[in-house]
C-alpha positions as YAML, in Angstrom:
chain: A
units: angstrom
residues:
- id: 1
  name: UNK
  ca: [12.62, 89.39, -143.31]
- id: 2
  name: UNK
  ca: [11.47, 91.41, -146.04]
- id: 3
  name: UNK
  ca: [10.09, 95.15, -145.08]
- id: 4
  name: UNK
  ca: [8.24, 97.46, -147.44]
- id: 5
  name: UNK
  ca: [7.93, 101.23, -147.22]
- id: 6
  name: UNK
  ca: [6.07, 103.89, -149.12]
- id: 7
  name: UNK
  ca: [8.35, 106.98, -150.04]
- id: 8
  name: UNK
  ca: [6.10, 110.25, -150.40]
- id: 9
  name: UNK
  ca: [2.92, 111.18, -150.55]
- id: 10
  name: UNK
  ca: [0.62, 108.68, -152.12]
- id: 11
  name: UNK
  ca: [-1.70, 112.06, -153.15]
- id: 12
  name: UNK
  ca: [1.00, 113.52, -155.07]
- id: 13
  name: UNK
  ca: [1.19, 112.80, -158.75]
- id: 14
  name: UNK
  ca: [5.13, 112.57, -158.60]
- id: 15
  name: UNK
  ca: [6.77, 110.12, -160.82]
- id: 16
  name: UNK
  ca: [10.83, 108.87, -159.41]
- id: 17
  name: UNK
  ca: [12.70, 109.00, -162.91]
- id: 18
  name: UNK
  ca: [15.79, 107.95, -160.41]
- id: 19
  name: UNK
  ca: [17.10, 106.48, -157.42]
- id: 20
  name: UNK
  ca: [20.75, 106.42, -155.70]
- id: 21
  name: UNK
  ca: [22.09, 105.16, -152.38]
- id: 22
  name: UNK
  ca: [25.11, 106.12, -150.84]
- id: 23
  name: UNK
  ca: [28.26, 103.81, -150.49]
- id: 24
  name: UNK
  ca: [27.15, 102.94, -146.61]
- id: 25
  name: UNK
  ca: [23.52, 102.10, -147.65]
- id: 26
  name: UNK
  ca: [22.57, 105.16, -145.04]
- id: 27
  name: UNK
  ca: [21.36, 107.71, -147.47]
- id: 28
  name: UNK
  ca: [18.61, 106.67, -150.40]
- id: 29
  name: UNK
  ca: [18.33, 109.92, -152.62]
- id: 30
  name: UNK
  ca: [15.33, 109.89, -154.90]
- id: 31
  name: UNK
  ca: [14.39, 112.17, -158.12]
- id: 32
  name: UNK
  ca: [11.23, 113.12, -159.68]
- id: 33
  name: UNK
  ca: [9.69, 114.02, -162.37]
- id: 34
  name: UNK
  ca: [9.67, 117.98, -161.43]
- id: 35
  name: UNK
  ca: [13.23, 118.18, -160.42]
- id: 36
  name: UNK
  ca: [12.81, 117.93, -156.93]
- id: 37
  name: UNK
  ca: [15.34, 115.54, -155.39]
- id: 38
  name: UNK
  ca: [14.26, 114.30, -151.72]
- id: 39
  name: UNK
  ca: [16.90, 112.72, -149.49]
- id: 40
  name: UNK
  ca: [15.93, 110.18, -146.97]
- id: 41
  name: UNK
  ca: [18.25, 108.59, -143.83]
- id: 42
  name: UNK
  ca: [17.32, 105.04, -144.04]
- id: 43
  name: UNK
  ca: [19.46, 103.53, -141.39]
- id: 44
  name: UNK
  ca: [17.10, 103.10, -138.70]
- id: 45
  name: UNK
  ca: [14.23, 101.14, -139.27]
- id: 46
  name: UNK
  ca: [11.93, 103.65, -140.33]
- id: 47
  name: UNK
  ca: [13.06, 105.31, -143.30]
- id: 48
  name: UNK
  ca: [12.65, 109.77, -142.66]
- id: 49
  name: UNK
  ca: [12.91, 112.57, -144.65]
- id: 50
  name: UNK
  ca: [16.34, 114.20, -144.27]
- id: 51
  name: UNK
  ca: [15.85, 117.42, -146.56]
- id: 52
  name: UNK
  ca: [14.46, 118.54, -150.42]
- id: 53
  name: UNK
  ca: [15.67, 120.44, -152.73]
- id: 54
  name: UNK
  ca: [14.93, 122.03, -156.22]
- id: 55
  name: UNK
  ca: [17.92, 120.94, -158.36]
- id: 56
  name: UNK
  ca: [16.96, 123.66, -161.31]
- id: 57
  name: UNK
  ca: [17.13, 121.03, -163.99]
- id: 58
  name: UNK
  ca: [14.49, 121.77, -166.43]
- id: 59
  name: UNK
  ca: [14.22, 118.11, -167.54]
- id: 60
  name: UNK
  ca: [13.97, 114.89, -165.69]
- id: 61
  name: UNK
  ca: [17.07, 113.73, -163.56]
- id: 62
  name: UNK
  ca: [18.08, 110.27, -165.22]
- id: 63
  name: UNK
  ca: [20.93, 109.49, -163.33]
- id: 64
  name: UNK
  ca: [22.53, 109.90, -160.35]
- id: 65
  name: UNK
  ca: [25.74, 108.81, -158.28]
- id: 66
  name: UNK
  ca: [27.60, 109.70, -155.22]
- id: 67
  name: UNK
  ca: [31.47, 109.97, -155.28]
- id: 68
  name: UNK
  ca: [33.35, 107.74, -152.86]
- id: 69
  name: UNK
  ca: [33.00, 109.68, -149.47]
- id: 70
  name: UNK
  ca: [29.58, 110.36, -150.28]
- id: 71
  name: UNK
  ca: [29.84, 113.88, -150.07]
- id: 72
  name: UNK
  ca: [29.49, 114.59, -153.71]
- id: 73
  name: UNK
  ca: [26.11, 113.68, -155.40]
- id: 74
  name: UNK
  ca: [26.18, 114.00, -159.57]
- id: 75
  name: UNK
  ca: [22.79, 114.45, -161.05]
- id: 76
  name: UNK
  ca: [22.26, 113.72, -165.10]
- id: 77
  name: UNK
  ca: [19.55, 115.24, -166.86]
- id: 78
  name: UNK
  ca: [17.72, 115.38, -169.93]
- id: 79
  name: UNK
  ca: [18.44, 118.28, -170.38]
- id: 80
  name: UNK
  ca: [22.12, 117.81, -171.15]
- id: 81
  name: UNK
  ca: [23.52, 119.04, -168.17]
- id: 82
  name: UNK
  ca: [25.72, 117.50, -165.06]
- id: 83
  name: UNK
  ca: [25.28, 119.37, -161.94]
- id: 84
  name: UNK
  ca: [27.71, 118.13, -158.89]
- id: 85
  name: UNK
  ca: [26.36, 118.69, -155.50]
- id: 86
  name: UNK
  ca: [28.25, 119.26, -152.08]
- id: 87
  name: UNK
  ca: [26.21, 116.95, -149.73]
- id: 88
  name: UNK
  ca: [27.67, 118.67, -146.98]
- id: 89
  name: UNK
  ca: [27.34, 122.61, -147.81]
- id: 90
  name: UNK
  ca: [24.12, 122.00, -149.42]
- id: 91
  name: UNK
  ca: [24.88, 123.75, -152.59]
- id: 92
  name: UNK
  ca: [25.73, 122.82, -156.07]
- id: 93
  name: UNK
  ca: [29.18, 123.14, -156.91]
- id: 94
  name: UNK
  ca: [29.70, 122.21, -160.51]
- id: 95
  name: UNK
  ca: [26.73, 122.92, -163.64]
- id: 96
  name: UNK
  ca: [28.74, 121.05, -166.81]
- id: 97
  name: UNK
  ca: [26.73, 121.91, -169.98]
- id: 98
  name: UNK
  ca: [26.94, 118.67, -172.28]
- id: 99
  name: UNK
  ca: [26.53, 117.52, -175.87]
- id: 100
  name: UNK
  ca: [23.26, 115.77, -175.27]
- id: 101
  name: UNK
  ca: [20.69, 113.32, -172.64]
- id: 102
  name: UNK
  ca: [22.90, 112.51, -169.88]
- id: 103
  name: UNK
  ca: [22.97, 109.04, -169.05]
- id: 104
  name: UNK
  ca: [25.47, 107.53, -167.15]
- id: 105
  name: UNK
  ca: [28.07, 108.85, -164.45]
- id: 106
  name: UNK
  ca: [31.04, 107.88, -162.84]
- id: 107
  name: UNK
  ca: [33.21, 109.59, -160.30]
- id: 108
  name: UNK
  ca: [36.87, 108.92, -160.69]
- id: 109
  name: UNK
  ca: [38.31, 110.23, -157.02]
- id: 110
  name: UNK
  ca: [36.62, 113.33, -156.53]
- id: 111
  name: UNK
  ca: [38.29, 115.26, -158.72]
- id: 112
  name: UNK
  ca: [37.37, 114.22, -162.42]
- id: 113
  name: UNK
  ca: [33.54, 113.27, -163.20]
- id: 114
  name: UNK
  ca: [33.16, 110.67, -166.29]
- id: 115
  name: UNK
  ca: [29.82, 111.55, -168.16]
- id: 116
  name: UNK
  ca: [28.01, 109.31, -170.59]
- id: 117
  name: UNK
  ca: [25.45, 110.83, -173.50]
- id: 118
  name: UNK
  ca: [22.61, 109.17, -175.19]
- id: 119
  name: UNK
  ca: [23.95, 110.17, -178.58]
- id: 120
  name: UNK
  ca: [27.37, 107.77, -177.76]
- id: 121
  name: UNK
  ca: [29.88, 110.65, -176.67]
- id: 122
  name: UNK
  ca: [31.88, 110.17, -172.93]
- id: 123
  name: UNK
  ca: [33.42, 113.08, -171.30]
- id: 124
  name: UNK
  ca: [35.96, 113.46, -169.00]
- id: 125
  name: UNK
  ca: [35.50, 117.05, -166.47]
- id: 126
  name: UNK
  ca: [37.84, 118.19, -164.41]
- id: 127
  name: UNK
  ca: [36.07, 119.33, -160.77]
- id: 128
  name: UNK
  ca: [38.91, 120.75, -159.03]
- id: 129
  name: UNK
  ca: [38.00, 124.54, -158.11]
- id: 130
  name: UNK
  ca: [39.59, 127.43, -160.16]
- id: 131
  name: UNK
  ca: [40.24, 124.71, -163.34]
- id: 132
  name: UNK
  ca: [39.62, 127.02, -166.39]
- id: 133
  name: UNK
  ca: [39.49, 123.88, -168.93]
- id: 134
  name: UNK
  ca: [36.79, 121.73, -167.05]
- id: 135
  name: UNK
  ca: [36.26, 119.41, -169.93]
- id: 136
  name: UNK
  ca: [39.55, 117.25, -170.13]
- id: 137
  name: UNK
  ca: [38.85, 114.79, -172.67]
- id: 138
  name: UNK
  ca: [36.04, 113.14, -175.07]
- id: 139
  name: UNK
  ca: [35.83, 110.10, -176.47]
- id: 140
  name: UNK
  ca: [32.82, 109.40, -179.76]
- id: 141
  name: UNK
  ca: [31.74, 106.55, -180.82]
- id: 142
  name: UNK
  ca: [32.95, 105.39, -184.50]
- id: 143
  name: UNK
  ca: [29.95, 106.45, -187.58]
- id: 144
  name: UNK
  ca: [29.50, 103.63, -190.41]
...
């Protein structure tokens, strides 16, 4: 059986720039065009509006991902930063300032974040609280 549901407003003149569910397909978080992330529990049968927030990006979120126990949430920007969120205290944790358009992430545990860059670099940040060196590593990609 296929279901369809409309998420928002059809009024609003939102754009999603990016979507990400959780590991137990309970939580679909969505991101649009002004920043705004909206979080919705879609484990009944009627998808609802858990919460919103303003994620203070000041360019579109282009990627997102949750770490393993889904209570971390990394959004990528285009504005070349990371910021981690605690799902479960509701705050951000973590701003990392990067080297250009985010564009991919990957969690490794919950303790290092993997960040991808449109211009080829990966970085490696550390997310453990009190680390003074939070970037760990980066890799570049080879120039002709």
């Amino acid at each position: 059986m296929f279901c369809s549901y409309t998420i928002g407003d059809p009024d609003e003149s939102l754009r999603i720039t990016c979507i990400c569910l959780d590991k137990n397909r309970s939580r679909l978080i969505v991101a649009y065009n002004n920043q705004v992330i909206r979080e919705y529990a879609i484990s009944d049968e009627t998808p609802t509006l858990a919460r919103t927030w303003k994620t203070m990006h000041t360019a579109p979120i282009l990627c997102m991902k949750f770490n393993d126990e889904g209570s971390l949430l990394a959004t990528g920007s285009a504005d070349h930063n990371v910021k981690v969120w605690d799902m479960v205290q509701q705050h951000c944790t973590h701003t990392l300032k990067g080297v250009g358009v985010v564009t991919a992430l990957s969690f490794i545990h919950s303790s290092r974040l993997m960040v991808g860059y449109l211009e080829g670099q990966v970085c490696m940040f550390d997310l453990v609280k009190g680390a003074i060196q939070k970037l760990l590593r980066e890799w570049r990609t080879h120039s002709r």
